[in-house]
N, C-alpha and C positions, 0 to 999 in steps of 0.2 A: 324618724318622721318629721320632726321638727328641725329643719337644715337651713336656716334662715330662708336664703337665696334658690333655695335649691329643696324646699318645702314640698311635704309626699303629694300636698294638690298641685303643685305646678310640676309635679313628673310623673303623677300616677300613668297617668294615659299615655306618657312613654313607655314607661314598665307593659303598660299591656301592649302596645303596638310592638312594643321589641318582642312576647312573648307571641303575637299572631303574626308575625314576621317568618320568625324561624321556626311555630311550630313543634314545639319539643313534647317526644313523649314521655322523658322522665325531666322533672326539675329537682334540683338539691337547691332546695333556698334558704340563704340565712338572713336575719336579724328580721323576720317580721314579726310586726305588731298583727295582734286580732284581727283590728279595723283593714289592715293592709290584706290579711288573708281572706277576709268578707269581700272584698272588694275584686279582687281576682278569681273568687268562686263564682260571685255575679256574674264575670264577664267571659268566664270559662268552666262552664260545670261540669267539661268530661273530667275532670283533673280531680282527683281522691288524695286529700292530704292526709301524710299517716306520718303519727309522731305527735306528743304533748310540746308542748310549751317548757323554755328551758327551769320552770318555774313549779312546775308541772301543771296540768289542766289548759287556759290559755292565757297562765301567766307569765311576763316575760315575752321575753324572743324567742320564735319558732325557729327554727334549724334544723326541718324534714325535707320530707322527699314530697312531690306532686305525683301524681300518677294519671296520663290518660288512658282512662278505661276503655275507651273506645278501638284501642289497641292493644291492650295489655292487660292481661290477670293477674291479681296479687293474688300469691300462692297462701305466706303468710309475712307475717313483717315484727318486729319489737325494734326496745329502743335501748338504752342506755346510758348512763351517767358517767363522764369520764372525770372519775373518781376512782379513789379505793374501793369506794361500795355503789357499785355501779348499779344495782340493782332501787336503789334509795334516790327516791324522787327528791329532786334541785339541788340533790350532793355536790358540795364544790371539791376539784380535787387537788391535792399536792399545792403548789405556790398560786396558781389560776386565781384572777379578779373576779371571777363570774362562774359559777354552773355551765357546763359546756354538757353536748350530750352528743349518741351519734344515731341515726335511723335508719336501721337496715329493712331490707323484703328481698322476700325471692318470688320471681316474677317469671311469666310464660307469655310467650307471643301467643296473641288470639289464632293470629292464621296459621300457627304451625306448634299445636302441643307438646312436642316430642321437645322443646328447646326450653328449658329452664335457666335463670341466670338470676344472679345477685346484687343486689347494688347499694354504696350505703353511702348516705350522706352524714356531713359533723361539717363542725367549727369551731377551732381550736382556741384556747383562750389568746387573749392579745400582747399578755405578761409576762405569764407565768413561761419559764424555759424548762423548769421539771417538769410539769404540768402538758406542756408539749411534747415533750419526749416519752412520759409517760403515756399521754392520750394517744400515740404513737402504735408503743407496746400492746396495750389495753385493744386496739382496734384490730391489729395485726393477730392475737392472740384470737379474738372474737371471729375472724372470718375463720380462720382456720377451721375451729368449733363449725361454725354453721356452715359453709360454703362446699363442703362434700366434694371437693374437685370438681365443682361448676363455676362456670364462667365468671369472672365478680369486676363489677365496675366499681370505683370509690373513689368521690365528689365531697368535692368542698370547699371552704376559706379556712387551709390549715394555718394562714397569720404568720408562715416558715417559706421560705423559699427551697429550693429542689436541693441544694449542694448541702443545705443545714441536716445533723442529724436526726431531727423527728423524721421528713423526708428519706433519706438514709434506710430507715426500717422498711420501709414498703421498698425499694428498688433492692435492696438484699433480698426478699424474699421471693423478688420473682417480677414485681408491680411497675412497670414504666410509665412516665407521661405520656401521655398523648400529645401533648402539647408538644414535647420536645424531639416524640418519636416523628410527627410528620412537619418540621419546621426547622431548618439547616443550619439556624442560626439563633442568638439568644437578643438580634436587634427587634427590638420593638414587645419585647413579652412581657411589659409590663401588665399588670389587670387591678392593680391599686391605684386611682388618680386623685382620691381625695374632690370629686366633681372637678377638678380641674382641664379632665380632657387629654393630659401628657398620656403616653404608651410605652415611656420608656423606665414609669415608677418600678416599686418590686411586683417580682410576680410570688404572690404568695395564694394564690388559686391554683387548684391542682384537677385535673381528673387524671387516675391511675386506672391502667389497666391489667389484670392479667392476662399470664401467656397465648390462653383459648380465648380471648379475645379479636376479633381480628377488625383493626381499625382502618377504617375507611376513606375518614378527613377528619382532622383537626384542627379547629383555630378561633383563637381570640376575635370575640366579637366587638365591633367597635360603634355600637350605636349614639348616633350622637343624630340631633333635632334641634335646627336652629342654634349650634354653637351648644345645647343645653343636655348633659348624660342623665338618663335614666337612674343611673345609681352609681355612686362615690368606687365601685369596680365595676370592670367590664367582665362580661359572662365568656365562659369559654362555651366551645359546642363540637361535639364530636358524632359521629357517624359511625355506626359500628355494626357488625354481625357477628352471630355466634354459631 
């Protein structure tokens, strides 16, 4: 919130024009504050945020999912602790600087009930490489559990790039990028810029797909206002059917 130059008043009303821009009916958002989530419910109230705070309640940094209801039913949804005791509100886990959590729901399209799918957002700690690897295992174990051979989308800022092994877990078990499934080549994917604006930093944002997934368009969005980004990464955004 506090980014000197680059301060949440002098980019909020980016943040929203990039989200009525493209319109999303699911967002995985990390690192908001309260104030930041008040502020985007004012300016967009189809959107249902599910998920505590990494602190639990609305302490800390949010790292859920938005949901526009006006297209979408939440079937059900929980959350968890990527921890040992994932169940233990603000659990930090393994080597991780910070309580990390992930937000899953299972969701149905309004105009066609027969279509069920899952999708779960996280944010991987910044540090910790157990703690990655683990929150990895922990996430891939948990869809298993819930996902019933339905479709499952999984969003996030895993802080890992594609070829590192936390990554590795989900493309063994089936999961591809989107990013990388519709995009020939690895110039320009960066989505880290540090508000600098570069495209060619890490790309350490991910959305994975499963195989009943069937993706549409994928790509790194690159909102930029007057020389000035919305946020220190660029959002990916993908198009999908099920």
């Amino acid at each position: 919130a506090n980014d000197g130059d680059d301060h949440w008043d002098l980019r909020k009303d980016l943040v929203a024009e990039t989200i009525r821009q493209n319109a999303p009916q699911i967002i995985a958002i990390q690192e908001a504050l309260a104030f930041q989530l008040d502020f985007l419910a004012e300016h967009f109230p189809q959107y249902r945020a599910l998920g505590q705070h990494r602190n639990g309640g609305i302490s800390g940094e949010f790292s859920g999912l938005l949901i526009d209801e006006t297209h979408i039913e939440v079937l059900d949804h929980g959350q968890f602790w990527l921890s040992p005791t994932p169940s233990k509100v603000g659990s930090k886990g393994w080597d991780a600087a910070l309580p990390r959590t992930a937000v899953w729901a299972k969701l149905r399209l309004r105009f066609n009930a027969e279509k069920e799918f899952m999708v779960l957002g996280t944010h991987f700690d910044h540090r910790g490489h157990k703690a990655q690897l683990h929150s990895a295992e922990l996430i891939q174990q948990r869809i298993g559990e819930l996902a019933n051979g339905i479709p499952v989308v999984l969003l996030g800022d895993f802080n890992v790039e594609l070829q590192q092994p936390p990554m590795q877990i989900f493309t063994h078990a089936g999961f591809r990028s989107a990013v990388v499934a519709d995009t020939p080549t690895a110039i320009d994917r960066g989505t880290f810029h540090r508000f600098n604006g570069s495209t060619t930093g890490p790309h350490i944002d991910h959305i994975f797909i499963s195989p009943n997934v069937n993706l549409h368009s994928a790509q790194i969005l690159r909102p930029r206002f007057d020389g000035r980004s919305p946020s220190d990464h660029d959002p990916i955004k993908i198009i999908f059917s099920i």
